[in-house]
LUMKE-356097 format. One record per residue (C-alpha): residue number from 0; residue in one letter; x negated, z negated, y. Coordinates in Angstrom, 3 decimals. Last residue first. Layout:
REM LUMKE-356097
[r NUM; "a"; [X; Z; Y]]
...
END
This chain:
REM LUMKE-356097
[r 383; "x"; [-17.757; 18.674; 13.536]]
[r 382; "x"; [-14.464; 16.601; 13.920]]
[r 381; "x"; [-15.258; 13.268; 14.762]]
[r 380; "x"; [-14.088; 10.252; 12.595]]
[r 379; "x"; [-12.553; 7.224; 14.210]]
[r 378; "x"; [-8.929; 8.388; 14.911]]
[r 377; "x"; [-6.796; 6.080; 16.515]]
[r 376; "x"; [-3.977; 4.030; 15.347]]
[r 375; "x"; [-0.926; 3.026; 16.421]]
[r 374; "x"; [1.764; -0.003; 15.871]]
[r 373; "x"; [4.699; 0.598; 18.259]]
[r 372; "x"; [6.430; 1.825; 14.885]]
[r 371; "x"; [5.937; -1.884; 13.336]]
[r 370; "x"; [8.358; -2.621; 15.990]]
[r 369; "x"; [11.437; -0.358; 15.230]]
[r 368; "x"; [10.408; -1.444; 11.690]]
[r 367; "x"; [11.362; -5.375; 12.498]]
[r 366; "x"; [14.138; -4.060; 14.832]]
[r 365; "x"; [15.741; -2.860; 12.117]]
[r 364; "x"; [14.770; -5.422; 9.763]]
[r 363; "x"; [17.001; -7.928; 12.183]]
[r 362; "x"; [19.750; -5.189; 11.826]]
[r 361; "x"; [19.740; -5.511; 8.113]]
[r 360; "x"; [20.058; -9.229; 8.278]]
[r 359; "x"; [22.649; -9.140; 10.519]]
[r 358; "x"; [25.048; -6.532; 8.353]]
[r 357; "x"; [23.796; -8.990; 5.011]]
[r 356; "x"; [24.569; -12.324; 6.995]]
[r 355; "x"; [28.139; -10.408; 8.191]]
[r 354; "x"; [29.143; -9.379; 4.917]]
[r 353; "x"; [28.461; -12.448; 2.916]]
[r 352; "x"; [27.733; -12.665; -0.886]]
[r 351; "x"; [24.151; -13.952; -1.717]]
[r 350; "x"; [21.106; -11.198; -2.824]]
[r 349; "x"; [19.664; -9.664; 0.739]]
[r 348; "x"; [19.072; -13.584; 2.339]]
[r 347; "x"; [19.906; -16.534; -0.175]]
[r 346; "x"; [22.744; -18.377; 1.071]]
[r 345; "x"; [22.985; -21.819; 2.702]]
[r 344; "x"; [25.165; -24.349; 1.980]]
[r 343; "x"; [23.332; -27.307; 2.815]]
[r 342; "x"; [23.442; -29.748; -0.175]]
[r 341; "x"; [20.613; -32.290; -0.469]]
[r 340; "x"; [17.225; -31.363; -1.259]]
[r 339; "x"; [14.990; -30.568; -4.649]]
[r 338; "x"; [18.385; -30.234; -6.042]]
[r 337; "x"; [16.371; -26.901; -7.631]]
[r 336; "x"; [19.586; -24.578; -5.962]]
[r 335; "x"; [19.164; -26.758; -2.605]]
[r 334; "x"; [15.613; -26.204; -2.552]]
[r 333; "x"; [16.268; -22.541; -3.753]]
[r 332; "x"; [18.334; -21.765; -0.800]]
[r 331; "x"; [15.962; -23.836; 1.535]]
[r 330; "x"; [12.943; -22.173; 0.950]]
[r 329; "x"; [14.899; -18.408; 0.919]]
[r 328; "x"; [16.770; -19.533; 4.513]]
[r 327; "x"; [13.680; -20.732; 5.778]]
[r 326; "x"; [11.336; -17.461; 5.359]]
[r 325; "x"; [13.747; -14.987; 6.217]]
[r 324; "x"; [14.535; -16.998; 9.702]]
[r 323; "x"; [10.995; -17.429; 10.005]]
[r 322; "x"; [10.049; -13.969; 9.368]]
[r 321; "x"; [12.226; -12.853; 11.836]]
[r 320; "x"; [11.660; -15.250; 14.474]]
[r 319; "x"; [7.763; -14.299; 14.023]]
[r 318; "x"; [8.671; -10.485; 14.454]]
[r 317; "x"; [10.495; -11.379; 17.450]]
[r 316; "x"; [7.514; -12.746; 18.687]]
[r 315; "x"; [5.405; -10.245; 17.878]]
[r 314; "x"; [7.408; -8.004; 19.710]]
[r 313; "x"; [7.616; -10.081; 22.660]]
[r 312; "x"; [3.612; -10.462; 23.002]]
[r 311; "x"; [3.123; -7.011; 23.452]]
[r 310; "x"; [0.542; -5.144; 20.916]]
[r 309; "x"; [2.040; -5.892; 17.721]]
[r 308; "x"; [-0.465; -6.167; 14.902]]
[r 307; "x"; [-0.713; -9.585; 13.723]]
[r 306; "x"; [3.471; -9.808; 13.894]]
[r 305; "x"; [3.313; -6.417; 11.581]]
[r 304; "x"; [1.302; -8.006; 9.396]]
[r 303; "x"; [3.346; -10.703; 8.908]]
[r 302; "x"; [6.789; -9.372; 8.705]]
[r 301; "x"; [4.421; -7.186; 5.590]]
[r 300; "x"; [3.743; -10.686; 4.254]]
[r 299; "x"; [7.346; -12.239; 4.719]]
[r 298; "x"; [8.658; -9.547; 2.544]]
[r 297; "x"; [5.818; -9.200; 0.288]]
[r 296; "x"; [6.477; -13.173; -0.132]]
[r 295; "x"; [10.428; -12.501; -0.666]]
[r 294; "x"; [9.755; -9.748; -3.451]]
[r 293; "x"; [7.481; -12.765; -5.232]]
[r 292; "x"; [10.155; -15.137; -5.204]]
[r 291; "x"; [12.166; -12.693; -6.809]]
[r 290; "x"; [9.903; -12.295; -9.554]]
[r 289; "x"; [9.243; -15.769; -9.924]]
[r 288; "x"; [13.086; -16.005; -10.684]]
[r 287; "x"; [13.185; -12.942; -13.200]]
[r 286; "x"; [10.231; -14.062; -14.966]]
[r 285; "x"; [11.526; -17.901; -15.056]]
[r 284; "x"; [14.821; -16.845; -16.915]]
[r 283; "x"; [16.760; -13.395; -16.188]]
[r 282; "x"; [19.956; -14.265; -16.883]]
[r 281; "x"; [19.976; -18.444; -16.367]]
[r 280; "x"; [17.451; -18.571; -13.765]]
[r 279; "x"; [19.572; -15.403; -11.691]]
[r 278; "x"; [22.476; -17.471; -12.518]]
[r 277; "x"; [21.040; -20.211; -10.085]]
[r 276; "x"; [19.683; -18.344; -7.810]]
[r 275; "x"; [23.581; -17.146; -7.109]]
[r 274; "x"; [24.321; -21.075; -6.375]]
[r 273; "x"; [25.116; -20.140; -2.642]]
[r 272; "x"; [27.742; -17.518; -2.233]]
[r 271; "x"; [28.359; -15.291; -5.849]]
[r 270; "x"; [28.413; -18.550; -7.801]]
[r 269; "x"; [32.137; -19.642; -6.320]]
[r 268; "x"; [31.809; -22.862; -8.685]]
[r 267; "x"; [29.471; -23.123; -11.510]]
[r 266; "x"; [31.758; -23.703; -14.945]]
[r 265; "x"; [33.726; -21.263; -14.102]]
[r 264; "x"; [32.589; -18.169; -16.299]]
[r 263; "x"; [29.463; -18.165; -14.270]]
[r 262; "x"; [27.594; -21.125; -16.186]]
[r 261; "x"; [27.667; -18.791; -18.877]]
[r 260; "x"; [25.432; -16.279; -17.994]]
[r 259; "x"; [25.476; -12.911; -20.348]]
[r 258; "x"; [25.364; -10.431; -17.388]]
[r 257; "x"; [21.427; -9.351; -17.259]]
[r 256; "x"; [20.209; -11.514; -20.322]]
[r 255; "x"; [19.917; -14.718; -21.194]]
[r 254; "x"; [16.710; -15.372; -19.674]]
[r 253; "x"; [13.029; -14.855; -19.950]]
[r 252; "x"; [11.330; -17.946; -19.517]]
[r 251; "x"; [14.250; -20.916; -20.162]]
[r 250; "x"; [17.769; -19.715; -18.966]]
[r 249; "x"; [19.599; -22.701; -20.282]]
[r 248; "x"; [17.796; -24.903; -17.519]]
[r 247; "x"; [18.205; -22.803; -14.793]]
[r 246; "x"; [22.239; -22.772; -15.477]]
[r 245; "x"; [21.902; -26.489; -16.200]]
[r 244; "x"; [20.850; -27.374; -13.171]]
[r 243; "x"; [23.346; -24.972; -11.093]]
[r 242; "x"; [25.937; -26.941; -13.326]]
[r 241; "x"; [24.638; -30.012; -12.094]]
[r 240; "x"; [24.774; -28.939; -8.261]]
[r 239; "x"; [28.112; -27.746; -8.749]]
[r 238; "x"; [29.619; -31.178; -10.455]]
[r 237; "x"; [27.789; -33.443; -7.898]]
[r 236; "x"; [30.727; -33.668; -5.878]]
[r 235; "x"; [32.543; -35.969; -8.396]]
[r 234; "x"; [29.776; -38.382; -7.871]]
[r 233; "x"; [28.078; -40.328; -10.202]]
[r 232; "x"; [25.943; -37.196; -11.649]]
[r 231; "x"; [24.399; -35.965; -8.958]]
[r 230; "x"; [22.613; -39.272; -8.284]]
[r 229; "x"; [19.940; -38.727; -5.209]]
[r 228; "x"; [21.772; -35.626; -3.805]]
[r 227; "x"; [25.315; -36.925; -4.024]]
[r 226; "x"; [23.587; -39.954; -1.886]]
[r 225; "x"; [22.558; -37.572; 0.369]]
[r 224; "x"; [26.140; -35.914; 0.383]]
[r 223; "x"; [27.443; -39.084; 1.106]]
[r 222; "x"; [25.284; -40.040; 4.010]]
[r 221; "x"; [26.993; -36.682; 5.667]]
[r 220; "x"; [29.968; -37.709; 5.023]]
[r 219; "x"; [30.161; -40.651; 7.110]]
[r 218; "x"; [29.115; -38.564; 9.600]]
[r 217; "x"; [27.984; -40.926; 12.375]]
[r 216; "x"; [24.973; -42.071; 10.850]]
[r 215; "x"; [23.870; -38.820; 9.442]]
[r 214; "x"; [23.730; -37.282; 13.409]]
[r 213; "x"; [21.691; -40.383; 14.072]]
[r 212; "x"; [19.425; -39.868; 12.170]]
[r 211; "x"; [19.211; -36.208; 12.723]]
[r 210; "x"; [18.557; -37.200; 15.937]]
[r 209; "x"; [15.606; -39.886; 14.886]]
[r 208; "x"; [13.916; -36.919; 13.173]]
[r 207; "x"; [14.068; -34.199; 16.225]]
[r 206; "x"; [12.647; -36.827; 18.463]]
[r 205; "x"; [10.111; -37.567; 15.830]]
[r 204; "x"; [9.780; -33.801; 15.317]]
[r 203; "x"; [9.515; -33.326; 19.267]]
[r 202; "x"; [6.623; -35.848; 19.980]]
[r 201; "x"; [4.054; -34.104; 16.918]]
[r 200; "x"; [5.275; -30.820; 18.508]]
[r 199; "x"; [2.850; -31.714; 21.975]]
[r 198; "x"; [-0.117; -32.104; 20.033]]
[r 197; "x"; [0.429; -28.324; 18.955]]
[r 196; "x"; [-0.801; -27.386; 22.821]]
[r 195; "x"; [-1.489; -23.758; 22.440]]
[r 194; "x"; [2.263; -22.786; 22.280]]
[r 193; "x"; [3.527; -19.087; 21.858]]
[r 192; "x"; [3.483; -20.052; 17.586]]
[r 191; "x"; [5.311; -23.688; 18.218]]
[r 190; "x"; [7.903; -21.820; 20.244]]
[r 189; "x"; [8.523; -19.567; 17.587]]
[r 188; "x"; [8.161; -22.384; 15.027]]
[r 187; "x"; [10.249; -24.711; 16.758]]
[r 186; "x"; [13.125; -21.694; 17.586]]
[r 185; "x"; [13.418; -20.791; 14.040]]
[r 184; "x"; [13.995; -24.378; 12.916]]
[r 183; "x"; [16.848; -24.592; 15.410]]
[r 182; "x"; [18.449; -21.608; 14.319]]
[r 181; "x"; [17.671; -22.900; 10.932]]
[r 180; "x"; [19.352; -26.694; 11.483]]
[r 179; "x"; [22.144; -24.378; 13.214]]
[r 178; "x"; [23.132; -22.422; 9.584]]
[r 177; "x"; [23.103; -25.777; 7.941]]
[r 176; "x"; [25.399; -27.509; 10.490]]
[r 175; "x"; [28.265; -25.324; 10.456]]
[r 174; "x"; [31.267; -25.484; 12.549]]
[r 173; "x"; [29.953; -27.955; 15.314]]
[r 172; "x"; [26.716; -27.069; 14.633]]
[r 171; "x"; [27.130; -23.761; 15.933]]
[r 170; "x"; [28.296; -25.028; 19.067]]
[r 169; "x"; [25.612; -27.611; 19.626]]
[r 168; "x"; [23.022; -24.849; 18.756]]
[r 167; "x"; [24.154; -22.563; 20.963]]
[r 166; "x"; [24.081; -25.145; 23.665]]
[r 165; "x"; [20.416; -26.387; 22.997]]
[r 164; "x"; [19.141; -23.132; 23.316]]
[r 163; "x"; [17.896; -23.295; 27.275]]
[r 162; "x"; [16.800; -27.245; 26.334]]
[r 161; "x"; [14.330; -26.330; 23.363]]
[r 160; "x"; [12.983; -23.513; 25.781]]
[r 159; "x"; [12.464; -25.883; 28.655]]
[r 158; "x"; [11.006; -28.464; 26.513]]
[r 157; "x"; [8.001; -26.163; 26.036]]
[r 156; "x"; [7.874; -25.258; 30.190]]
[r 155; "x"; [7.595; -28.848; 30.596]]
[r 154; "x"; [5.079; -29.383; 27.971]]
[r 153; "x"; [2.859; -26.782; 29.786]]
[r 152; "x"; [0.985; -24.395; 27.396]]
[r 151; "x"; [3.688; -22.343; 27.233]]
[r 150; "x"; [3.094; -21.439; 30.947]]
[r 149; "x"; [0.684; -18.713; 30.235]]
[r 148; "x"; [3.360; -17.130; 28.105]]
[r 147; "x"; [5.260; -16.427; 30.986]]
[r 146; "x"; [7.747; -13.864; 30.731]]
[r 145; "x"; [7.124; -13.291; 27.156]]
[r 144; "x"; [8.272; -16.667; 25.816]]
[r 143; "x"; [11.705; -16.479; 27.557]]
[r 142; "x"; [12.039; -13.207; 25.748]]
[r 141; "x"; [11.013; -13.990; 22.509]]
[r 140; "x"; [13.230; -17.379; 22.790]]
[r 139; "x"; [15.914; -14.880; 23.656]]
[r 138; "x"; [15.557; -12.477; 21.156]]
[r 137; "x"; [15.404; -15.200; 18.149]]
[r 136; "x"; [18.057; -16.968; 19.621]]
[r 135; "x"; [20.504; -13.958; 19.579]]
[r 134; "x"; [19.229; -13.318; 16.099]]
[r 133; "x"; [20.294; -16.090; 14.902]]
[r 132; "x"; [23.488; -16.426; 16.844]]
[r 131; "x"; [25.030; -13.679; 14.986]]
[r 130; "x"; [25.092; -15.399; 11.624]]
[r 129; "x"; [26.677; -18.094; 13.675]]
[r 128; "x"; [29.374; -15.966; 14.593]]
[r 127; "x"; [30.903; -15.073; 11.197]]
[r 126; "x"; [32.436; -12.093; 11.298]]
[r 125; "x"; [36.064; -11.057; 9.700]]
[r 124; "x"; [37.321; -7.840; 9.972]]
[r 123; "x"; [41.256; -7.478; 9.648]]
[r 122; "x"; [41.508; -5.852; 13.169]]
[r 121; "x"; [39.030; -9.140; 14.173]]
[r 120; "x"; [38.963; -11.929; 12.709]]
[r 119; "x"; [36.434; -14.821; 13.557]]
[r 118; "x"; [34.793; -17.177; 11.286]]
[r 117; "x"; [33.629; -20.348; 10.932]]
[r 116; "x"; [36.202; -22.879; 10.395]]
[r 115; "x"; [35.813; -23.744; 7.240]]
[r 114; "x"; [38.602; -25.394; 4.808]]
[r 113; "x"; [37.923; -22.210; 1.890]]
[r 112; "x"; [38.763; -20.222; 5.180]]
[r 111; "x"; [39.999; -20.903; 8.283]]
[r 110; "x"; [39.669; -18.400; 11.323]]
[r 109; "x"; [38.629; -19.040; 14.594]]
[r 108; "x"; [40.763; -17.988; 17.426]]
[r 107; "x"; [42.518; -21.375; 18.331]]
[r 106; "x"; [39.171; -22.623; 19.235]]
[r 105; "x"; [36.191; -23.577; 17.575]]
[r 104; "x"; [35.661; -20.166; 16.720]]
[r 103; "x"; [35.084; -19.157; 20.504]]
[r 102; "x"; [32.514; -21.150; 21.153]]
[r 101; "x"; [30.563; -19.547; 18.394]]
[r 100; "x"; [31.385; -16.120; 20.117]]
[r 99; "x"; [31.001; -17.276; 23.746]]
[r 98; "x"; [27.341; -18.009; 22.498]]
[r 97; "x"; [26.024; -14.599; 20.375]]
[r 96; "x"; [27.816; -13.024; 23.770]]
[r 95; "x"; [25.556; -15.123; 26.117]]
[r 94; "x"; [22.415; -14.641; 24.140]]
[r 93; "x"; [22.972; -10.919; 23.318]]
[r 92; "x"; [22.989; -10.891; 27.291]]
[r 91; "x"; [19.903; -12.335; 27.334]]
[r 90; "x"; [18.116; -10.088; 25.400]]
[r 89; "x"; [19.467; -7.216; 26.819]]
[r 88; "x"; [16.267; -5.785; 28.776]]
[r 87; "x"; [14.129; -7.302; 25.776]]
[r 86; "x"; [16.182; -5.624; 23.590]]
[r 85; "x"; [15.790; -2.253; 24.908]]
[r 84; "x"; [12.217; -2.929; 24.525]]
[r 83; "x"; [12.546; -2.329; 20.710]]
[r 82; "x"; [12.312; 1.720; 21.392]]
[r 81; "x"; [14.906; 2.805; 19.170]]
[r 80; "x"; [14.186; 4.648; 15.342]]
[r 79; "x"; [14.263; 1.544; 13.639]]
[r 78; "x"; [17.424; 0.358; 15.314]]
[r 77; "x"; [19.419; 3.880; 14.360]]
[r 76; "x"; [17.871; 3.259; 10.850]]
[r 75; "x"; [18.589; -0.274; 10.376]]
[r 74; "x"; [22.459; -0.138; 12.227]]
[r 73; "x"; [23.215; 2.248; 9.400]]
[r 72; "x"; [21.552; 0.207; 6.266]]
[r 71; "x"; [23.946; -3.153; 8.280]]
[r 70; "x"; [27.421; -0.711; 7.990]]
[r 69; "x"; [26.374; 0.773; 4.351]]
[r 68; "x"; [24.946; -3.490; 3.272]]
[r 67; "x"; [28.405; -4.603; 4.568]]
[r 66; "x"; [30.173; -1.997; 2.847]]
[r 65; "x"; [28.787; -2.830; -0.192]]
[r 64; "x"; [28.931; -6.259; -0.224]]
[r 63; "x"; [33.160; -5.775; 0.349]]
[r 62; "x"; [32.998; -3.455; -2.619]]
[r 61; "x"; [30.690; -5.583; -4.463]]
[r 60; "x"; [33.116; -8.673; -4.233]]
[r 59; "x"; [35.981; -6.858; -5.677]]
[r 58; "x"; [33.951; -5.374; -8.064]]
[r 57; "x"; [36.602; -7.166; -11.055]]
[r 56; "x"; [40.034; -6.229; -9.527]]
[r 55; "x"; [42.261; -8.624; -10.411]]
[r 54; "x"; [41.939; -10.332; -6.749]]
[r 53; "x"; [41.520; -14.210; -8.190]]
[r 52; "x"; [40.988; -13.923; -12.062]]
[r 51; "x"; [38.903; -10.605; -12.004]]
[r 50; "x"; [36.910; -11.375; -9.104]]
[r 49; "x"; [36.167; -14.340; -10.579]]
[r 48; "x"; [34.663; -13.361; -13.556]]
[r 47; "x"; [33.284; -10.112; -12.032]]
[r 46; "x"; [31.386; -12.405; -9.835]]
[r 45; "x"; [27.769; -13.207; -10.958]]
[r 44; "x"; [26.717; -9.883; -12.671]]
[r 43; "x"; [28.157; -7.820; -9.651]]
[r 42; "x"; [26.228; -9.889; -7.287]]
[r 41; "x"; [23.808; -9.788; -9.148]]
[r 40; "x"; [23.531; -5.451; -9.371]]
[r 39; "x"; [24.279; -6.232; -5.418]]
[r 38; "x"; [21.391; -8.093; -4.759]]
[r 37; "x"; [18.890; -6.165; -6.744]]
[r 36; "x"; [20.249; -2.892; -4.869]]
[r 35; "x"; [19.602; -5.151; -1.477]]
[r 34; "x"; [15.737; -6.640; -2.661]]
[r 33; "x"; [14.962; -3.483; -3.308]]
[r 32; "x"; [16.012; -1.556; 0.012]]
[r 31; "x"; [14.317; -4.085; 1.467]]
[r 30; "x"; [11.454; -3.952; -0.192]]
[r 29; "x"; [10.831; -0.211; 0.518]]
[r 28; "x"; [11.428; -0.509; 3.940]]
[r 27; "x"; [8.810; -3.329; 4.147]]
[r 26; "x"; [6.531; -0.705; 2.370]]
[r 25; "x"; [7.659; 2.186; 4.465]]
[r 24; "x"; [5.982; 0.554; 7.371]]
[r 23; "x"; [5.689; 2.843; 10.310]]
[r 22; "x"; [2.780; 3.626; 12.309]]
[r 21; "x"; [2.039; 5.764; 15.067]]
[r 20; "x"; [-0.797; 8.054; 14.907]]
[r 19; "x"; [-3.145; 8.703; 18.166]]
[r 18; "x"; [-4.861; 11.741; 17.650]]
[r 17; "x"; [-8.597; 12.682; 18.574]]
[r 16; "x"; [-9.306; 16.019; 20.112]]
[r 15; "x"; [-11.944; 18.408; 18.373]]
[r 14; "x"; [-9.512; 21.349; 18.389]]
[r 13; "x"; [-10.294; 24.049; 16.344]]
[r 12; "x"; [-9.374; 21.604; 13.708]]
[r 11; "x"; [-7.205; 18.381; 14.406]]
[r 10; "x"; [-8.079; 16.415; 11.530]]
[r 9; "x"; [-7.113; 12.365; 11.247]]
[r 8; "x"; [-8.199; 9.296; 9.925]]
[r 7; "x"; [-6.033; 6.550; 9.942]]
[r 6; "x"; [-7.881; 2.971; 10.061]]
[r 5; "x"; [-6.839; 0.129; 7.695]]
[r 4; "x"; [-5.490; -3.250; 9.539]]
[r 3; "x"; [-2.000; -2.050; 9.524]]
[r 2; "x"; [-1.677; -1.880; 5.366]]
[r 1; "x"; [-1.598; 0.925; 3.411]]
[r 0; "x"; [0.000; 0.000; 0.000]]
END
């Protein structure tokens, strides 16, 4: 795989002028389009049970996937092919909307489903703003960080960023606490990256620690679910996360087989959404699960590259935000699959049902390769 760092020669003959290439990584393309046919040949695997019992129709689930992943492949390749300052001009306007939206489900025009409120309908489309919010933050923290990135090395100017999202934050919390503890995890490192002074984050994780203290102590059901988390098996609420267990268990190193989980047949509950790493242990063993793992580390290494390689600051941000987001949601996802933390809810990017996390995931890429295209090279060799 040709990686960024590798120069690209070039021939003009009769010439003798030197070319400047642009780059383009097809292998992060490539992975992505992977890591979405892998998720919907899973998703298929995982929820023809139920999609035969509840809608009678047993692809219901892919059909809805795949029209998400058609509608986010679209937005990719128009993205891709933009110039990525356009969304530095409308940053903070993505901001604002990503905002009113999440503000907006808390009120009479947020939808309830499965006892959520999180989404919003629209023409019989349903979108879930907080999904949207994630990359809102991620543009304008790159933003915010690009205008003076001298002045990230001034505490004040580092609390100021914290402060600016703090309202996006509060409102996604409000209807969904997992998705805003990685907004606000994508922020820190972002703003941890543009930041020479690390001292500085030693003072905001305690401050971020005794708030999430605090935001325990005043759930009541929050403690619960950490107690559900220590002793799975007390608690009614444990069932899913014991079943999940037992899925990975059963699978040992090569699996059941594609389609022959058990767990799926109702014994894990709604598999398709956050337990799907789960049945991918118990179909396709410890092979199939490192493999994964190992898609989502190319992943995050080509994000990586192309963050090392960006020549304006607010590209490589973004790119950073990107790979954090990717990066955080997989961790966590398989944390809370492994019990290894309590419950979240989160999904695992590309492979978990959700139309609007797919679309926005896809879009986020987008811009990824619309970025890796600023990347250019110049000949090194002469022409004799």
């Amino acid at each position: 795989m040709e990686t960024v760092a590798e120069a690209v020669k070039t021939e003009n003959i009769g010439r003798g002028s030197r070319k400047k290439i642009r780059f383009f990584d097809y292998g992060l393309l490539f992975i992505i389009i992977f890591l979405v046919a892998f998720g919907m040949v899973m998703l298929y695997s995982v929820s023809y049970y139920n999609a035969s019992i509840s809608f009678d129709d047993p692809a219901y689930y892919v059909k809805k996937q795949l029209i998400a992943a058609c509608l986010g492949m679209t937005a990719l390749l128009v993205i891709s092919r933009l110039d990525y300052h356009i969304f530095y001009v409308f940053a903070p306007a993505i901001y604002v909307f990503a905002l009113i939206l999440n503000v907006l489900v808390q009120t009479g025009l947020g939808s309830n489903y499965s006892g959520s409120q999180r989404w919003i309908s629209v023409g019989g489309i349903s979108i879930q703003p907080s999904e949207l919010a994630k990359i809102g933050v991620i543009l304008f923290v790159a933003y915010i960080v690009s205008r003076a990135p001298k002045k990230m090395a001034d505490f004040k100017a580092v609390i100021t960023v914290f402060v600016i999202n703090l309202p996006i934050i509060g409102a996604v919390a409000m209807a969904n606490l997992s998705t805003a503890i990685i907004i606000a995890g994508i922020e820190f490192v972002m703003v941890f990256v543009a930041s020479p002074k690390y001292k500085y984050f030693v003072g905001i994780i305690l401050a971020l620690v005794s708030f999430m203290a605090v935001f325990l102590i005043v759930a009541p059901y929050r403690v619960e679910r950490i107690k559900i988390w220590l002793n799975p098996e007390d608690y009614d609420k444990g069932y899913q996360t014991l079943q999940g267990l037992y899925a990975i268990g059963s699978g040992g190193f090569f699996g059941k087989g594609l389609g022959e989980s058990l767990q799926k047949f109702g014994s894990v509950p709604e598999p398709e959404n956050d337990m799907i790493f789960s049945i991918i242990c118990e179909e396709l063993g410890i092979v199939g699960a490192v493999a994964v793992i190992l898609l989502f580390l190319m992943l995050i290494w080509r994000l990586m590259v192309i963050a090392n390689n960006t020549y304006d600051l607010f590209g490589s941000m973004v790119v950073v935000g990107i790979m954090t987001h990717i990066a955080l949601q997989v961790i966590l996802n398989i944390a809370v699959v492994t019990n290894t933390i309590p419950n979240t809810g989160i999904t695992l990017p590309f492979i978990s049902y959700g139309g609007t996390s797919l679309s926005v995931l896809l879009a986020e890429m987008g811009i990824a390769l619309s970025i890796s295209r600023g990347i250019r090279f110049e000949n090194l060799g002469e022409v004799e």
